[in-house]
C-alpha positions as MATLAB code, in Angstrom:
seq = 'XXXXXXXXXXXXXXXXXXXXXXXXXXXXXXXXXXXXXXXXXXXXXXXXXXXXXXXXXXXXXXXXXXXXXXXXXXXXXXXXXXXXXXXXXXXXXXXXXXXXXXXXXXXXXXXXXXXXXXXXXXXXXXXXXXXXXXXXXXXXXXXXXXXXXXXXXXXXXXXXXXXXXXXXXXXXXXXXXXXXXXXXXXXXXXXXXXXXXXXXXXXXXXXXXXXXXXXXXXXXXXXXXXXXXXXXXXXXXXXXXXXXXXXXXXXXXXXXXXXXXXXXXXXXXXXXXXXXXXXXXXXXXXXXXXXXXXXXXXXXXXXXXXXXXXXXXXXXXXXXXXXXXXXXXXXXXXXXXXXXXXXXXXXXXXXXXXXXXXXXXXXXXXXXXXXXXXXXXXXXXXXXXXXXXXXXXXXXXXXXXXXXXXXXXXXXXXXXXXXXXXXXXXXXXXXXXXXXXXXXXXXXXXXXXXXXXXXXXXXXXXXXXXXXXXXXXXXXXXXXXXXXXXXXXXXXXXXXXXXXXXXXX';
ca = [
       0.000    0.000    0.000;
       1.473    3.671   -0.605;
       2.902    5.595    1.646;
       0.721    7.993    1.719;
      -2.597    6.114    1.287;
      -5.955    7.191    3.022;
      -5.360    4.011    5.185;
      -2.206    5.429    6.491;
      -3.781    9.122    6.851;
      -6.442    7.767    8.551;
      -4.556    5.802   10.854;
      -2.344    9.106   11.800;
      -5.044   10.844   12.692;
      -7.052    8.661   14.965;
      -2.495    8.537   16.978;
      -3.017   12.301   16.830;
      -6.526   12.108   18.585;
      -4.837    9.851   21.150;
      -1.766   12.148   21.139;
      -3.589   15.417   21.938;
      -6.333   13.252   24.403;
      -3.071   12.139   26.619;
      -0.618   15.060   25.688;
       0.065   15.216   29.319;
       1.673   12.012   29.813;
       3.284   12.219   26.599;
       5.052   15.375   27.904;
       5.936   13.603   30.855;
       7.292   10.582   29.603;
       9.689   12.896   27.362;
      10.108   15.355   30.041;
      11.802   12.033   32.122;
      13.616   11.044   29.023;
      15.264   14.448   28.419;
      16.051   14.478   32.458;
      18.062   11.211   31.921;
      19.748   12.444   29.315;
      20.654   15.906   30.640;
      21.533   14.604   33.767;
      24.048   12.779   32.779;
      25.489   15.054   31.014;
      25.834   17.441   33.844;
      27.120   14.910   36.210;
      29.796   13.794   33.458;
      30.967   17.407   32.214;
      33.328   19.102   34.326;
      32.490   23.093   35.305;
      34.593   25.330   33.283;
      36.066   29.409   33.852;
      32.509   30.970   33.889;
      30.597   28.015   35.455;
      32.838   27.996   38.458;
      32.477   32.077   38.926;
      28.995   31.550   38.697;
      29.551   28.702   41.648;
      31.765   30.915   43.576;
      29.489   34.250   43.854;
      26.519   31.594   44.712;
      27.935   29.795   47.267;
      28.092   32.988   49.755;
      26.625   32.251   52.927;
      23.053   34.186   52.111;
      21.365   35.816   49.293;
      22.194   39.362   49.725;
      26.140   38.566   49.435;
      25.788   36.759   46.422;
      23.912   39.699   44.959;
      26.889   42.107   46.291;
      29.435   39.656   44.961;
      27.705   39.035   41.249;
      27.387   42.812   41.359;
      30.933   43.279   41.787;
      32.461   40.467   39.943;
      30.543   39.601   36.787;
      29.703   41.680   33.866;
      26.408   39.333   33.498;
      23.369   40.303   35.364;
      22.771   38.947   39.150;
      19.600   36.951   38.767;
      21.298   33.664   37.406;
      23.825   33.479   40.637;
      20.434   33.956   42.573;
      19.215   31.430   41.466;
      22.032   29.491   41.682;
      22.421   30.154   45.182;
      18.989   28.499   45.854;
      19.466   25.526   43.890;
      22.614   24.866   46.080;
      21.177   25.500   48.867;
      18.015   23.488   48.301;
      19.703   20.382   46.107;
      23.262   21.039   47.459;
      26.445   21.621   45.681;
      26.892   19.174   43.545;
      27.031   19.733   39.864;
      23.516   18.846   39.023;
      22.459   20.824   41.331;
      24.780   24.065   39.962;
      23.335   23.647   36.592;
      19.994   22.951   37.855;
      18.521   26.353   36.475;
      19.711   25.824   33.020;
      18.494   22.227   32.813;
      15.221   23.276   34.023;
      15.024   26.810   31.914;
      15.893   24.980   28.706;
      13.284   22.683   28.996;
      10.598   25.172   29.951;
      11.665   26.357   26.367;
      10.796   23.051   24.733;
       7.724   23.333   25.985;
       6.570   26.560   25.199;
       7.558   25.855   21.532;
       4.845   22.776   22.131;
       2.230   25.043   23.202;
       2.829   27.678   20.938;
       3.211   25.548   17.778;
       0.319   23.267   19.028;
      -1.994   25.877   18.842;
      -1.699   26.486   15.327;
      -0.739   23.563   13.867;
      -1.723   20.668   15.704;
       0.104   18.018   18.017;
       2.301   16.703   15.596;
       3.744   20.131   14.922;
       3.830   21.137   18.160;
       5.797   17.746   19.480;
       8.335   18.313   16.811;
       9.028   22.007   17.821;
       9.274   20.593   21.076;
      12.261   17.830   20.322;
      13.819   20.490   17.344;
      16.163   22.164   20.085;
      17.964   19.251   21.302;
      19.217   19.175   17.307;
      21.195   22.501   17.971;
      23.997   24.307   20.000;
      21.375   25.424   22.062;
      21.157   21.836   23.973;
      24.868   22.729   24.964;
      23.749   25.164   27.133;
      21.110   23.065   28.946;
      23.781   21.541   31.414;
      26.309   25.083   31.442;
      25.740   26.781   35.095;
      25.545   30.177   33.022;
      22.076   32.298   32.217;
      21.536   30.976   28.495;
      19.192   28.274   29.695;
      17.343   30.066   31.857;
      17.300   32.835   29.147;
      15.780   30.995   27.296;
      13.067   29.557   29.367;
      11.862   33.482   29.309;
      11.962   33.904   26.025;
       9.365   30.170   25.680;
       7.357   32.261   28.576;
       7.453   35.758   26.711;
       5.722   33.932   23.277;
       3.090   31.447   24.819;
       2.025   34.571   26.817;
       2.120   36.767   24.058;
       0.183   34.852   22.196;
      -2.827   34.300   24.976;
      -3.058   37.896   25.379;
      -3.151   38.343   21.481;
      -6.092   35.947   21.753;
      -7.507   37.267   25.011;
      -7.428   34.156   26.557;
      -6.703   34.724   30.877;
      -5.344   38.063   29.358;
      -4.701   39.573   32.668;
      -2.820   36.526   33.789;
      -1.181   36.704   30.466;
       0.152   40.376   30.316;
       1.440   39.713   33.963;
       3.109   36.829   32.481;
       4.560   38.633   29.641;
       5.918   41.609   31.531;
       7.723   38.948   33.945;
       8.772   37.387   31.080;
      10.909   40.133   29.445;
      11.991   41.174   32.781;
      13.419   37.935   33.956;
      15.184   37.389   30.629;
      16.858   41.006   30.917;
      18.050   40.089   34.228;
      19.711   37.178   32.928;
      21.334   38.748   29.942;
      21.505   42.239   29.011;
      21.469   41.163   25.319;
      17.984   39.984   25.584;
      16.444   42.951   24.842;
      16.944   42.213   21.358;
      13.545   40.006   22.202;
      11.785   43.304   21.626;
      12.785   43.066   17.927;
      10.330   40.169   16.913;
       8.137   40.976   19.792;
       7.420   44.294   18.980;
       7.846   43.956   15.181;
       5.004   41.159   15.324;
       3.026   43.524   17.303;
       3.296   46.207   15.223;
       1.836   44.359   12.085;
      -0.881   43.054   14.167;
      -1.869   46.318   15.120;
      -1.558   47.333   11.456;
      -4.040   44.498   10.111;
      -6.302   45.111   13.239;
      -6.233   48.662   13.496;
      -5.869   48.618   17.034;
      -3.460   49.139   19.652;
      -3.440   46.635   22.010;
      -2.730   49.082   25.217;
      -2.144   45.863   27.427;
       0.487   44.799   25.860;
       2.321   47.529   24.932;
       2.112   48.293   28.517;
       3.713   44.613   29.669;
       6.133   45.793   27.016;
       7.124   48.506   28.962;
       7.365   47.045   32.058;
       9.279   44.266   30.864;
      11.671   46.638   29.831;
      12.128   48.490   33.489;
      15.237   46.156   34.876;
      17.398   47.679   32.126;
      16.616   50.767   32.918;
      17.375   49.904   36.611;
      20.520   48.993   35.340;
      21.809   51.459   32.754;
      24.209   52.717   34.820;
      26.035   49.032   35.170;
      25.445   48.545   31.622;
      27.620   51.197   30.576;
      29.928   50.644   32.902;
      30.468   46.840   31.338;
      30.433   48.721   27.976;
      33.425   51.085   28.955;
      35.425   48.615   30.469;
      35.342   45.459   27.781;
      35.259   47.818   24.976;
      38.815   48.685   25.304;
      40.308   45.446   24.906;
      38.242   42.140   24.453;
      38.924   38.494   24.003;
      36.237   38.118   21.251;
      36.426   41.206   18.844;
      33.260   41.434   16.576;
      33.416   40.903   13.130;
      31.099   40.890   10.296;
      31.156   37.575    9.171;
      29.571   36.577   12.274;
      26.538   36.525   11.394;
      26.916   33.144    8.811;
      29.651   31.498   11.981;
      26.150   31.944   14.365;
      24.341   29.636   12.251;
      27.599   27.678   11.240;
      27.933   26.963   14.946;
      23.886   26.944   16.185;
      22.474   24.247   13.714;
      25.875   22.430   13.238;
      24.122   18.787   14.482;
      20.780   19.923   12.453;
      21.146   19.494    8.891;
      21.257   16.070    8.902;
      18.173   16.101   10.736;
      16.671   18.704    9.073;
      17.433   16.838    5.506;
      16.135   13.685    6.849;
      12.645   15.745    7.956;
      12.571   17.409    4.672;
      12.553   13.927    2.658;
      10.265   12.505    4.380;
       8.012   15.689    4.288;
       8.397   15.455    0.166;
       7.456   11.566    0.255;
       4.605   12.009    2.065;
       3.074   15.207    0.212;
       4.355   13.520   -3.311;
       2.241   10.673   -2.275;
      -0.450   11.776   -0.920;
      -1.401   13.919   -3.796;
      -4.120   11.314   -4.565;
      -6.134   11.651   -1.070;
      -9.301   12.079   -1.197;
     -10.270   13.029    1.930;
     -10.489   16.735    2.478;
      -7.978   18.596    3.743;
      -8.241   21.437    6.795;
      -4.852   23.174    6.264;
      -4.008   25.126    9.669;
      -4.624   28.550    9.950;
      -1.164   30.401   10.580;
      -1.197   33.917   12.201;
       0.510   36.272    9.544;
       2.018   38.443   13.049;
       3.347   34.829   14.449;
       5.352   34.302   11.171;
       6.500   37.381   11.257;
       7.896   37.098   14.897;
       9.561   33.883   13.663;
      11.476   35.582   10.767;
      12.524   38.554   13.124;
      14.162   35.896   15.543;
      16.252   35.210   12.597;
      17.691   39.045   12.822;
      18.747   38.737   16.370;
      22.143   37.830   15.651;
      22.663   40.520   12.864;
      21.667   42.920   15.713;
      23.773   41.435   17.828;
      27.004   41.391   16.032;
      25.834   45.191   15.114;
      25.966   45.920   18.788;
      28.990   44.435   18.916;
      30.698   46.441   15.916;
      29.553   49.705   16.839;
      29.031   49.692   20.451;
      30.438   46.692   22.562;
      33.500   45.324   20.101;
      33.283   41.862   20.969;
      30.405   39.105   20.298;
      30.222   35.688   20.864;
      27.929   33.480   19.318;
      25.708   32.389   22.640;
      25.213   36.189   22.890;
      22.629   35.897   20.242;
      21.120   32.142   21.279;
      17.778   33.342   21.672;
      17.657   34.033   17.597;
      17.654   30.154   17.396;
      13.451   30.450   18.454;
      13.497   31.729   14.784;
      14.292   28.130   13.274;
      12.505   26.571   16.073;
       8.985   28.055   15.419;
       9.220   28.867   11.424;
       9.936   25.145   10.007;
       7.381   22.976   12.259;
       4.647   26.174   11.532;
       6.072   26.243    7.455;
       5.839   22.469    7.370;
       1.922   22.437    8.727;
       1.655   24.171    5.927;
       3.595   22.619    3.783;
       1.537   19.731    4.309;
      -2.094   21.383    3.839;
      -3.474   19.309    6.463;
      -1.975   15.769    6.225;
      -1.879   14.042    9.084;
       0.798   11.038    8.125;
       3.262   14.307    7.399;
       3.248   15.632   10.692;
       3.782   11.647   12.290;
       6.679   11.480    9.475;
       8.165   14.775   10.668;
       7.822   13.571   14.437;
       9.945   10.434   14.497;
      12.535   12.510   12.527;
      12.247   15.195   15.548;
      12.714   12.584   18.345;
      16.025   10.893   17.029;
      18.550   14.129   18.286;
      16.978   12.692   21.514;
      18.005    9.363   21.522;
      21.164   10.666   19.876;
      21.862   13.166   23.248;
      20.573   10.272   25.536;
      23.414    7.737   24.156;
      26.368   10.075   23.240;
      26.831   11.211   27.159;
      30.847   11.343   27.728;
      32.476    9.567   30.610;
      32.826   10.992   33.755;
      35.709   14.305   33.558;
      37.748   15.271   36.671;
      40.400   17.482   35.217;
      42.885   17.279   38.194;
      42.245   13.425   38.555;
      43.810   12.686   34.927;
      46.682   15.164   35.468;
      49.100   13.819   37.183;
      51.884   15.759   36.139;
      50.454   18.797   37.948;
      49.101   17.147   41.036;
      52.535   15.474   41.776;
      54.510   19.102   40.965;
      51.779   20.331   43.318;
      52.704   18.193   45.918;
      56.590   19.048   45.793;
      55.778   22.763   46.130;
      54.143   25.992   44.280;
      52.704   25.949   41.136;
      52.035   28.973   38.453;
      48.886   28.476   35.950;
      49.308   31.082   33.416;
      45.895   30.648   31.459;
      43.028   32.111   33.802;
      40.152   29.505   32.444;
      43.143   26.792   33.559;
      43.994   27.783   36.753;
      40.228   28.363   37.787;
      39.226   25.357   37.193;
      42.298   23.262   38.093;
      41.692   25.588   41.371;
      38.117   24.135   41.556;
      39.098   20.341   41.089;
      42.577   20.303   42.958;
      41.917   18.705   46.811;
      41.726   21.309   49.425;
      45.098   20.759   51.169;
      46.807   21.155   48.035;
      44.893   24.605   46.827;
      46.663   27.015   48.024;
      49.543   25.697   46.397;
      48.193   27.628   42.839;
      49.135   30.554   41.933;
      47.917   33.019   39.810;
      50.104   35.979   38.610;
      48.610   39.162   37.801;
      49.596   42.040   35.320;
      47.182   44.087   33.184;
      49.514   45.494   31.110;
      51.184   42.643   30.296;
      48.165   40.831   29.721;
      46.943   43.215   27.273;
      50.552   43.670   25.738;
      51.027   39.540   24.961;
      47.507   38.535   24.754;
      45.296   41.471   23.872;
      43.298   41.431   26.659;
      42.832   41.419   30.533;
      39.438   40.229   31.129;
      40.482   36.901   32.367;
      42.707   38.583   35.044;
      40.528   41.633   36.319;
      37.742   38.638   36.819;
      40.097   36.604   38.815;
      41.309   39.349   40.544;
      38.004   40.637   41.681;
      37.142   37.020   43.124;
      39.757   37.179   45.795;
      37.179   38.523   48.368;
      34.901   35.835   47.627;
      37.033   32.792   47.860;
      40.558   31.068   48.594;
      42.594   31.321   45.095;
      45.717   33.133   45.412;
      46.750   36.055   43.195;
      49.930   37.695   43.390;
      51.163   40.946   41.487;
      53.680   39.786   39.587;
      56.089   42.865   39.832;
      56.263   41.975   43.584;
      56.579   38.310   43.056;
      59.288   38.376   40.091;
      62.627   39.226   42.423;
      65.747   38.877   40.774;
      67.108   34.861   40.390;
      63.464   33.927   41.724;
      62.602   30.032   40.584;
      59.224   28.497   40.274;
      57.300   25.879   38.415;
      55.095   27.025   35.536;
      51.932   24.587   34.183;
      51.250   26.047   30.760;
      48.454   25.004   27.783;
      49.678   25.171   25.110;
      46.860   25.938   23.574;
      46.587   29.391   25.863;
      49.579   29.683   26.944;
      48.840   32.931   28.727;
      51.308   36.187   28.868;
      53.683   35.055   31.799;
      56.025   32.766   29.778;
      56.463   35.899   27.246;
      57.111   38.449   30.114;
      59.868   36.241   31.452;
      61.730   35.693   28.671;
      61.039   38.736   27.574;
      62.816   40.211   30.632;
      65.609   37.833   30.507;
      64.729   34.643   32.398;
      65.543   31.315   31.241;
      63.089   28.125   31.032;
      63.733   24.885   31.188;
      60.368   22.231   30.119;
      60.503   19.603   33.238;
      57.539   17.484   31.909;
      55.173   17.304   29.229;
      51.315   15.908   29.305;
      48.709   16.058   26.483;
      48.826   19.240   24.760;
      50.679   20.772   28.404;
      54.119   21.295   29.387;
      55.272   21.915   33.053;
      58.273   24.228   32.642;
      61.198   25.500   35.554;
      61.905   29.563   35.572;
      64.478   31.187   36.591;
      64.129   34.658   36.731;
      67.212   37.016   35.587;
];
């Protein structure tokens, strides 16, 4: 029998009846499956530089002192080590726990996609836009203890509300929802106001077709906006002091390396959905049942197309204004992909039923994929050797900040304080371009144990001391010393590191 036979229409839309009756369960079952997965990444993956900052301005003793410290540490906003702070002190420290608010927020995403996309084009549709973002880079950031997951779960919030006030359904609860929405998301990341490009945009042409101003939501709009204005005076700050010298410069071509490195797990999926799509329209061409193609909200597809201009704004901001982007900057523009090609497909396939089943089992392989591709268990300090025994025979130098931070983190408390960290913004900026990494560590010294020393008052004359150096960021100290006239001498090597004696002149 063809593929696309009544029989087989038929018989995906009495599983899409069932579907939608127990959508609940569905989304539970998959909401236990993704938990499995994502836990075990989290568990597996050791923190990294900005993870363990996060961990270090949450773990003070209350609330208001991880405010203070976020405030005076970390260029990002303060609600994400808030949150933090509560998930350690509810689930405790491990690192589950740490990433707890990303694993959550990204999921919270997935399923606003669901509802959104359900609403318009049917549970099929809607599953598939739920299982889409486990295809990109935006998965990555559903076990990172940084504010892109949670970010996300705002922006999911911000579009099923938007819609229900749109469509007046529990509108009050709705605008509330939507001003929180926007709010919470600009207290995560400064960037997403750029959210008010496809919001408003999509707004804008509704009240064009309609018009009518919708005063409630413009009104949400501006509330959701108030936290930045709370905070302009911080945000300029941040401005003036990475816009001297950054570690990611902005550039143009940007724009193409944001979807380059977003959908780089996707195509195949996306080429495998798009087949199958094509069979199933090519053969069901000789239905004869009719069709009730979904009814698509011109203003929603036009939200969907603006998400896909967040990064151009974004690397904008960051040629004229900021000088430095970085792709997860802009991760929010990835809703663009996630609503437009489960709403264009509905479309696409005017109705059919067996299309939408087709386009679902696609969808759900990046899960299995995630569940079985989980890494082994990392401790960094556990499978270096060479620096734990050089540790034990006395100090140790780390010249690369997002090195010594974390070795910092993993390294056994006795042997701790035995890291050092050597500070000097001008030779930072003079070797490496920039001295982000060491005004951050600096600035943590209040907040924890690491040890930083000036290195003007540590480098004496004939001084000796062990250096652990990446060679893949080798940091500015090695320059400066032989620079100034010291000699080296490489002790040991390990994978892609070298631990190296100086002697100072």
């Amino acid at each position: 029998m063809p593929t696309g036979s009544p029989s087989f229409e038929r018989d995906a839309r009495q599983i899409a009846t069932a579907l939608d009756r127990y959508r609940h369960l569905i989304l539970a079952f998959l909401t236990l499956l993704y938990a499995l997965g994502v836990v075990r990444h989290a568990v597996n993956r050791p923190l990294w530089y900005d993870e363990i900052i996060t961990v270090i301005l949450a773990s003070q003793p209350d609330a208001a002192s991880t405010w203070r410290a976020a405030q005076s540490v970390d260029a990002s906003p303060p609600f994400l080590h808030l949150l933090t702070h509560f998930s350690m002190e509810w689930f405790g420290s491990g690192e589950v726990a740490i990433r707890l608010p990303a694993i959550v927020g990204f999921w919270v995403f997935c399923l606003c996609l669901f509802q959104f996309v359900r609403r318009r084009a049917g549970i099929y549709f809607g599953l598939a836009a739920l299982l889409m973002p486990i295809a990109t880079e935006a998965y990555a950031y559903a076990f990172e203890a940084r504010s892109y997951g949670p970010q996300l779960a705002f922006c999911g919030l911000m579009l099923v509300a938007w819609q229900a006030a749109a469509e007046g359904r529990r509108r009050l609860l709705a605008l509330g929802l939507l001003a929180l929405s926007l709010a919470g998301a600009v207290l995560l990341q400064y960037y997403s106001v750029l959210l008010y490009l496809p919001l408003a945009g999509a707004e804008l042409f509704r009240t064009r077709r309609t018009r009518r101003w919708d005063w409630g939501i413009w009104a949400a709009f501006a509330l959701g906006i108030a936290p930045l204005v709370w905070r302009f005076a911080t945000v300029r700050s941040v401005i003036s002091n990475f816009s001297q010298t950054t570690w990611a410069p902005a550039y143009p071509e940007q724009v193409v390396e944001f979807w380059e490195t977003m959908l780089p797990h996707s195509l195949s999926f996306a080429v495998a959905g798009l087949a199958v799509l094509a069979l199933s329209l090519i053969a069901g061409r000789t239905q004869e049942e009719a069709l009730a193609p979904p009814k698509l909200p011109a203003h929603e597809l036009l939200a969907g197309l603006l998400f896909l201009g967040i990064p151009v704004m974004a690397v904008a901001i960051g040629l004229f204004k900021t000088h430095m982007f970085t792709p997860r900057y802009a991760l929010i523009g990835v809703t663009g992909v996630l609503l437009l090609v489960p709403m264009i497909a509905s479309r696409l396939a005017n109705g059919r039923a067996f299309a939408g089943f087709l386009l679902v089992c696609v969808s759900a392989l990046p899960l299995v994929f995630v569940m079985a591709a989980v890494p082994d268990r990392d401790n960094p300090v556990e499978r270096d050797s060479v620096l734990v025994k050089a540790l034990e025979q006395g100090p140790v130098v780390i010249p690369d900040g997002q090195l010594f931070l974390q070795m910092w983190y993993y390294t056994p408390e006795p042997l701790k304080s035995r890291l050092l960290y050597l500070v000097d913004y001008e030779a930072a900026v003079q070797y490496m371009g920039f001295d982000a990494i060491d005004v951050g560590i600096y600035n943590l010294r209040p907040w924890c144990s690491i040890v930083t020393t000036d290195y003007k008052g540590f480098a004496t004359p004939g001084r000796e001391f062990r250096l652990y150096q990446s060679s893949m960021r080798p940091g500015w100290v090695l320059a400066k010393v032989v620079k100034d006239g010291g000699s080296t001498e490489i002790e040991q090597y390990a994978i892609n590191r070298q631990l190296i004696r100086v002697r100072l002149k």
